[in-house]
N, C-alpha and C positions, 0 to 999 in steps of 0.2 A: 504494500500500500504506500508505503513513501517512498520507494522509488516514481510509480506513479504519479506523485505530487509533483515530483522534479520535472517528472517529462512533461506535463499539463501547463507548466510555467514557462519551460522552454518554448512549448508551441505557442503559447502566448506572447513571448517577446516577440517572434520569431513573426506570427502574424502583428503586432502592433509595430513594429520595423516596417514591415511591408505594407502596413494600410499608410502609416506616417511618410513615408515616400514613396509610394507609388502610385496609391488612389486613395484617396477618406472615402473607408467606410464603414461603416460604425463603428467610428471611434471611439463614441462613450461607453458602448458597451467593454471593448476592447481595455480600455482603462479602468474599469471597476472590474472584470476579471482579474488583469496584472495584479491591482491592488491587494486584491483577497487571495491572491495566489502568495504574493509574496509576504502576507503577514500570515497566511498559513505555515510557509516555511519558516518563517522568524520566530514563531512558536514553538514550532518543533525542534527549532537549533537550543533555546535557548531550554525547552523541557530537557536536551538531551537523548531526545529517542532516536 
């Protein structure tokens, strides 16, 4: 399951990279995924697991 996490955040930068330069499209969705992706992992660093 946390490997998972990781990979879910990757393809999230990975598409917010590529809507931020190449076409806007939904980008606010885009941004509140990243967000909660990466205070997902910021949990998980700081729980340790």
């Amino acid at each position: 399951m946390g490997n998972l996490l990781y990979v879910i955040a990757v393809i999230l930068i990975i598409v917010w990279i590529f809507g931020a330069f190449v076409t806007p499209f939904g980008g606010g969705l885009i941004h509140i995924l990243l967000v909660i992706a990466i205070i997902a992992i910021l949990l998980r660093v700081i729980r340790g697991a």
